[in-house]
VOGU-3710 file (C-alpha; in Angstrom, 3 decimals, decimal comma):
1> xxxxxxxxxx> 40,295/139,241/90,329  42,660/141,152/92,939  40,891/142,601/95,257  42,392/145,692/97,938  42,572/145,066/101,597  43,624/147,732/104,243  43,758/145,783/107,661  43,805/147,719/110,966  46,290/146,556/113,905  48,005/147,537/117,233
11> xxxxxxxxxx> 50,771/146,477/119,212  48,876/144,058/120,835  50,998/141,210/121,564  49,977/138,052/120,401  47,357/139,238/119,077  49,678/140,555/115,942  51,163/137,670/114,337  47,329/136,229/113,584  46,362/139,103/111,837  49,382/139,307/109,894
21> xxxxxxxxxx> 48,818/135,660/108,867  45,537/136,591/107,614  46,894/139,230/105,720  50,188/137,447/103,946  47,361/134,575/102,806  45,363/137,656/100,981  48,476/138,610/99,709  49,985/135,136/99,191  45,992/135,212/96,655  47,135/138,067/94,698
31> xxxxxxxxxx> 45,491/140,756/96,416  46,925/144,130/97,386  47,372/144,288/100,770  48,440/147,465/102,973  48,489/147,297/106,915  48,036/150,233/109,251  49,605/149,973/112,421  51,939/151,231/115,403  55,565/151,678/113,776  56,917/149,654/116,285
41> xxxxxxxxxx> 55,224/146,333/114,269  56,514/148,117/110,868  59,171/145,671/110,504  57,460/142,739/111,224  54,852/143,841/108,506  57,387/144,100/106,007  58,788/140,700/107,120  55,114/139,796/106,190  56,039/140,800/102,302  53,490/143,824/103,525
51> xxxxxxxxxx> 52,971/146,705/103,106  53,110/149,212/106,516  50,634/152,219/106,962  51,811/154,183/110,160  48,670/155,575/112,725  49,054/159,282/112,530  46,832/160,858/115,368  45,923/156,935/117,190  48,632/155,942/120,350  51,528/154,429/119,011
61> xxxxxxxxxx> 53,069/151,740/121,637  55,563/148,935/122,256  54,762/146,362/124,423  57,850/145,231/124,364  59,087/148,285/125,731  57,309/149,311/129,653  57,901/153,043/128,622  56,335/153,078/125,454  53,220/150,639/126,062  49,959/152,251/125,650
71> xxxxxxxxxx> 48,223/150,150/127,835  50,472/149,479/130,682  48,059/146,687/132,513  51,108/145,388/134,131  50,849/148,886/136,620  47,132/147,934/137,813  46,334/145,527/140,818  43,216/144,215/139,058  41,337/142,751/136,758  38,814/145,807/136,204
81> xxxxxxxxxx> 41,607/147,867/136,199  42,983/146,186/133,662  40,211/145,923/131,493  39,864/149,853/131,708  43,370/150,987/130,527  42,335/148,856/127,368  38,746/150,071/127,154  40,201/153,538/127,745  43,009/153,456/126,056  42,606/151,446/122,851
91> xxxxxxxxxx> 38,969/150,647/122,690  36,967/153,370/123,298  39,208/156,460/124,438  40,965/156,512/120,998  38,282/156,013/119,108  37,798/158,952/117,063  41,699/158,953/116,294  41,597/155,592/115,280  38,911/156,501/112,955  40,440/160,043/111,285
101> xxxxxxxxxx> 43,151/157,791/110,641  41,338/155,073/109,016  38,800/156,965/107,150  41,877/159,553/105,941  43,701/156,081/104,422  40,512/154,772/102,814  40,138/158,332/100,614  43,650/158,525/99,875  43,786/154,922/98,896  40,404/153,284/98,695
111> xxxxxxxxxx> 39,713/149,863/99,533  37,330/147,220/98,952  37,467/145,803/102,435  38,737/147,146/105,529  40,252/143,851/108,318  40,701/144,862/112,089  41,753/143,584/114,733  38,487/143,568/116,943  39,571/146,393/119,937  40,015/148,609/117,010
121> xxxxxxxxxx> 36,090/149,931/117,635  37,573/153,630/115,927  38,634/151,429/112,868  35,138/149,738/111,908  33,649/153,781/112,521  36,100/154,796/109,868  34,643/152,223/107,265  31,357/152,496/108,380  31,830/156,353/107,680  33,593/155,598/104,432
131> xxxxxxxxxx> 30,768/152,980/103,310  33,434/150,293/103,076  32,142/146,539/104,082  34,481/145,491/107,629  35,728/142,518/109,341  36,574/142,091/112,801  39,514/139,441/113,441  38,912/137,916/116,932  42,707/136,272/117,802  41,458/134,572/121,132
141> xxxxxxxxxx> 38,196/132,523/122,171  35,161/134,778/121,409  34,771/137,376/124,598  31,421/138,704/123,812  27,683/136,999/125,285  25,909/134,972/122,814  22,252/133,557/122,989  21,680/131,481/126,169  25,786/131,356/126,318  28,258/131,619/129,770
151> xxxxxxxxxx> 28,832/134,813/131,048  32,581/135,893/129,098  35,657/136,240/131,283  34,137/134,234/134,167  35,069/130,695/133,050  31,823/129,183/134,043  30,451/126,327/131,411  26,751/127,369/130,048  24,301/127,365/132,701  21,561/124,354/132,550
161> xxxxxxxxxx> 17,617/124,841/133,019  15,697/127,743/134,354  18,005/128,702/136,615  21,040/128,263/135,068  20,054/129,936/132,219  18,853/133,126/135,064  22,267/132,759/136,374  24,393/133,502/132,816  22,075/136,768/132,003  22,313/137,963/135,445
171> xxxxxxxxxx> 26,514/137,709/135,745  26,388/138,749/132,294  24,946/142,388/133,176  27,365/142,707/135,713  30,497/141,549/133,679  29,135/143,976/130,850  28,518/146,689/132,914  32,049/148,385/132,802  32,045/149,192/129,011  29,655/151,590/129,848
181> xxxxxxxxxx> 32,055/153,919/131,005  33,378/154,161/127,367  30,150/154,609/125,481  30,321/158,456/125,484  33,857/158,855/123,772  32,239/155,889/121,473  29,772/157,830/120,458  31,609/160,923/120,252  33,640/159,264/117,582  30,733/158,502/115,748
191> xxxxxxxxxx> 28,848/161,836/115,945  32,041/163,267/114,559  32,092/161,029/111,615  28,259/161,534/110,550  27,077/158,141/112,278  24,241/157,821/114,409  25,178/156,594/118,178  25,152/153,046/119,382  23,016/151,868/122,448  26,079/149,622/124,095
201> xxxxxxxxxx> 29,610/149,049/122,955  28,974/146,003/122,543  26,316/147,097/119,462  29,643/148,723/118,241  31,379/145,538/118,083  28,740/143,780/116,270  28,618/146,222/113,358  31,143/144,695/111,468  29,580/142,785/108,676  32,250/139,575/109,501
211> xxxxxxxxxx> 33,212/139,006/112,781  36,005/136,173/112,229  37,102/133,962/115,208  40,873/133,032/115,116  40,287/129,907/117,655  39,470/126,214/117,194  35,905/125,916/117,684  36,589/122,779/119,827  38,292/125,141/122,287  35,057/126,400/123,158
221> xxxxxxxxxx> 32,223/125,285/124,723  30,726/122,818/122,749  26,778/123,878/123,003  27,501/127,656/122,389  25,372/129,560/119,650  27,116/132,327/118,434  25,278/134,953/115,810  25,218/134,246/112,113  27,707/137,042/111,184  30,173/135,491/113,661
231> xxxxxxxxxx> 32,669/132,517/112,096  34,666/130,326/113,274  37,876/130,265/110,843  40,355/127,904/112,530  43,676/129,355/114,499  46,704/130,794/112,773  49,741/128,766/113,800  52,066/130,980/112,082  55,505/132,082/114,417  56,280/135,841/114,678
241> xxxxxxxxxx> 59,130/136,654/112,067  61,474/137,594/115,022  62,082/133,574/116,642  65,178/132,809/114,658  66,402/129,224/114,656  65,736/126,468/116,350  68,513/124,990/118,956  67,397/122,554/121,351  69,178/121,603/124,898  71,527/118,664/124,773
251> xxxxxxxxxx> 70,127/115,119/125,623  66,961/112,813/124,930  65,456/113,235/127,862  61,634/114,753/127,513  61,715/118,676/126,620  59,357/120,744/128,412  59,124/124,341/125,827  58,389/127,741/128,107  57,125/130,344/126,525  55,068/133,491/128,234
261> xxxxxxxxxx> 54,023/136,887/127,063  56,050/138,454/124,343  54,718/141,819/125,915  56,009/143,185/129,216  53,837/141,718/131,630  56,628/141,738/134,903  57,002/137,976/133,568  60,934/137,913/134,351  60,197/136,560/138,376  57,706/133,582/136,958
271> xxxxxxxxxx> 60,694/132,648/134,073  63,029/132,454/136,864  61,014/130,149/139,393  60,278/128,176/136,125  63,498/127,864/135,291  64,692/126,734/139,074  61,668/124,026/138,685  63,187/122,524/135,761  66,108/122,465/137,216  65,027/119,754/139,746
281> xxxxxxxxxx> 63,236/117,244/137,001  64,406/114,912/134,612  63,575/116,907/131,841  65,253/119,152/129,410  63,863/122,609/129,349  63,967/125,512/126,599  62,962/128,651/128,214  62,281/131,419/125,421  61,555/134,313/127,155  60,526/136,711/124,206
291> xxxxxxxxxx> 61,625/140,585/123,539  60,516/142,043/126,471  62,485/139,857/128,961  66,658/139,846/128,460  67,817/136,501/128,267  70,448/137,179/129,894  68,384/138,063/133,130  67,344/134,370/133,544  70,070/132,187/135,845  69,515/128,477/134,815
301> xxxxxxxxxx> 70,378/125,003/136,037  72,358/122,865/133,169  69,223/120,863/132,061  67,699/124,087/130,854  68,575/126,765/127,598  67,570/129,878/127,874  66,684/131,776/124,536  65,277/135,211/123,230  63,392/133,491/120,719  63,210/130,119/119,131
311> xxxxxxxxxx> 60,067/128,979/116,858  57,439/127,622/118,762  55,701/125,325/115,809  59,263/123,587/115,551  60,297/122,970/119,008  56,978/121,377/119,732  57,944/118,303/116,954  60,331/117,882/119,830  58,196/118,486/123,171  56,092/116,570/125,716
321> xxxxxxxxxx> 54,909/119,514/127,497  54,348/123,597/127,502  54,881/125,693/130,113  52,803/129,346/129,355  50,677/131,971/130,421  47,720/130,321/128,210  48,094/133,009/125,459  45,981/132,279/122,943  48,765/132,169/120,120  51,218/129,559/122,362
331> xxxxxxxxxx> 48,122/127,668/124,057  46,820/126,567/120,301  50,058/126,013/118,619  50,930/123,538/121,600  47,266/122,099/121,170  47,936/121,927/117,439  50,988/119,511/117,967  49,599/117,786/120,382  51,089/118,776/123,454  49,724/119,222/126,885
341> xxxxxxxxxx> 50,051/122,054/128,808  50,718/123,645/132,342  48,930/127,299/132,047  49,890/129,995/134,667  47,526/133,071/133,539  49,394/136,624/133,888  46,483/138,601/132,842  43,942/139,693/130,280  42,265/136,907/128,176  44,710/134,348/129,834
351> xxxxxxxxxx> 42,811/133,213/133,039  40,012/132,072/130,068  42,177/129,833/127,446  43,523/128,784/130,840  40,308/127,472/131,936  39,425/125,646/128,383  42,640/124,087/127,870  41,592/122,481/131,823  38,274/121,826/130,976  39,100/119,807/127,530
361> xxxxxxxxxx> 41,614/117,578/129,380  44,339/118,854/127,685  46,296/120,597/130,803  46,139/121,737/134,392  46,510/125,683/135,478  48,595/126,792/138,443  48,652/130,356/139,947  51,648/132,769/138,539  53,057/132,682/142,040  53,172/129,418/142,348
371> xxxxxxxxxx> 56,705/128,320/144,037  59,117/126,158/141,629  58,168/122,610/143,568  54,583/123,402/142,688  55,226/124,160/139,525  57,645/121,093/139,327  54,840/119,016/140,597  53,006/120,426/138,175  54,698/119,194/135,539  55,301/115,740/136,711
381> xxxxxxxxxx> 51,474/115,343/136,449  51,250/116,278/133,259  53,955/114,474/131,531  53,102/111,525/133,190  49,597/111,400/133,413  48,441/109,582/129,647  45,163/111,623/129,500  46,538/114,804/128,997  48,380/113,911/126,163  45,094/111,969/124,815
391> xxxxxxxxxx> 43,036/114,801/125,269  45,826/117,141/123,601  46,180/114,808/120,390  42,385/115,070/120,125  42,092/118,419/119,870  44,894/118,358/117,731  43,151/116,281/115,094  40,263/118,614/115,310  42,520/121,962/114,864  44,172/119,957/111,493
401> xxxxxxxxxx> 40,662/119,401/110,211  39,303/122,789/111,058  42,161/124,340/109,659  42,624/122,277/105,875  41,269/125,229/103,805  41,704/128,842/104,611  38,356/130,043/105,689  39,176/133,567/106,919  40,435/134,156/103,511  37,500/132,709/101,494
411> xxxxxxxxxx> 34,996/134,590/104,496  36,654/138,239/103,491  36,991/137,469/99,755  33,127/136,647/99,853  32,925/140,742/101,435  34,283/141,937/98,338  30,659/141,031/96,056  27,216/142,418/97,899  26,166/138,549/97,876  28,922/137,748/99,939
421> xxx> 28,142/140,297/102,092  24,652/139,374/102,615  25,764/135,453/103,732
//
């Protein structure tokens, strides 16, 4: 039987075509399926065959655009400033907008599930005021402490024994301790909605009745516990409807694919140093530097194209290695095709995928400012080094198994009947 589904989203980067995947599957299964978001990622909903549902009092960015992103991380020095332009900003700041305009959709149009992506705190309040069952959709590797787990963000592998064990809950406190700052306009949100107030943010996050990770489990560490409302669905490998075609640089020698943020993340130096790198290999390069950096910007040597766009989950049928920032969505698709990677973290969740993809094998990380005969060298190792590409082609096997049958769909289909709910 259809069902309705309102998801939530914001111009989040990479973390956009994911949930849009989700949502073309539900309505790929017959079900209605309406998406509120910025108007800036209108059209690429309707690419989607879905339906946009514009924010009317929550920020409305492009991070394509440096003048109209919300966020603006790229302005801070570091990585706690960061954080708090998105805790501030989109998290917890907003919240009470985010939920007016949620909870004013869900009476206008009700719903039988509402699907957000998981900074959208104000988003779960509006279904929780609207007494509509909620997912969260996690699009990276899950940042939130679980039993006896790592502190998140720090890149450390679970602590062993007593003391290990001491170690993870005491760097955990102090990693956590920041969101604190944004449990008053939290609960604000909620007091304004009828809700009672949360101890934490973090108890915010975990209201959702689904929280559904968008990462191959084997990306993670593989000892971690995670609580039983959180699931690991498999990654979404679909490209943004924006790449275009496919055109590849002339030649047979091995192609090295670059892609970095498709939000404005002062990326255009990096492309430039990669592109001078290339330049001195025996390779062929395709450098796709995405809408916020102009193509045109980007001098190359003859051995390298330089694109807007070109899809990702074709050109790596062609590649032997991946150049990135270690976003989530371009880390796993190279994973998924079994190709190693070079990861040079810009920011955010980065410096973490970066860290996995190193500690399965599958690639080495090197420091954004790295000159181009490091990051030359860099790339030697890799594509000539046989374990990386061993370690890549596992994981690869284990993304194609995890990712046979669409679990995130079955996992919010099962929210639509109270027994679901309850499992």
């Amino acid at each position: 039987m259809p069902e309705n589904f309102l998801f939530a989203t914001w111009a989040g980067g990479g973390a956009v075509p994911p949930v849009l995947s989700v949502a073309r599957a539900l309505r790929e299964r017959g079900h209605e399926v309406r998406v509120l978001s910025d108007t800036s990622l209108h059209e690429e909903v309707a690419a989607a065959g879905l339906e946009p549902v514009a924010w009317t009092t929550a920020p409305q960015g492009d991070p394509a655009d440096p003048a109209k992103d919300v966020i603006r991380d790229f302005e801070t020095r570091t990585p706690l400033g960061a954080f708090a332009r998105l805790r501030d900003r989109i998290v917890c700041g907003p919240a009470a907008d985010y939920a007016r305009d949620t909870l004013a959709e869900l009476r206008a149009r009700p719903a039988d599930v509402l699907v957000t992506e998981q900074m959208l705190l104000g988003a779960l309040i509006g279904a929780e005021a609207a007494g509509v069952p909620a997912a969260s959709l996690v699009t990276t590797l899950y940042p939130l402490p679980t039993p006896e787990g790592p502190p998140p963000g720090v890149g450390l592998a679970p602590g062993s024994g007593a003391l290990g064990r001491l170690r993870d809950r005491m760097l955990s406190r102090l990693v956590l301790m920041p969101w604190a700052k944004g449990l008053p306009a939290l609960n604000a949100a909620r007091a304004a909605n009828g809700l009672p107030p949360v101890d934490s943010v973090l108890d915010a996050f975990e209201r959702a009745d689904r929280v559904l990770v968008l990462s191959p489990r084997a990306l993670d560490h593989p000892g971690r516990r995670f609580p039983a409302h959180v699931r690991h669905v498999g990654a979404r490998l679909d490209d943004p409807s924006w790449t275009g075609d496919l055109h590849l640089p002339e030649g047979d020698a091995p192609l090295v694919l670059v892609g970095l943020s498709s939000s404005f993340m002062n990326q255009g130096p990096l492309l430039q140093r990669i592109a001078e790198a290339l330049g001195t290999l025996p390779v062929r390069g395709l450098l796709t530097t995405g809408p916020a950096v102009d193509a045109a910007t980007i001098r190359a040597p003859g051995n390298v194209l330089v694109t807007a766009s070109a899809p990702h989950n074709l050109a790596l049928r062609h590649a032997a290695v991946t150049i990135t920032h270690a976003g989530h969505g371009t880390a796993v698709k190279s994973l998924a095709a079994g190709v190693p990677l070079v990861c040079m973290p810009l920011g955010r969740d980065q410096g973490g995928v970066a860290r996995h993809v190193q500690a399965a094998g599958a690639g080495i990380t090197v420091g954004k400012n790295a000159s181009p005969g490091t990051i030359a060298r860099a790339v030697s190792q890799v594509l000539h080094e046989p374990s990386y590409q061993r370690e890549a082609r596992r994981l690869s096997a284990e993304i194609a198994s995890e990712t046979a049958t669409d679990l995130a769909v079955t996992e919010l289909e099962s929210l639509t009947t109270p027994a679901g709910r309850q499992g």
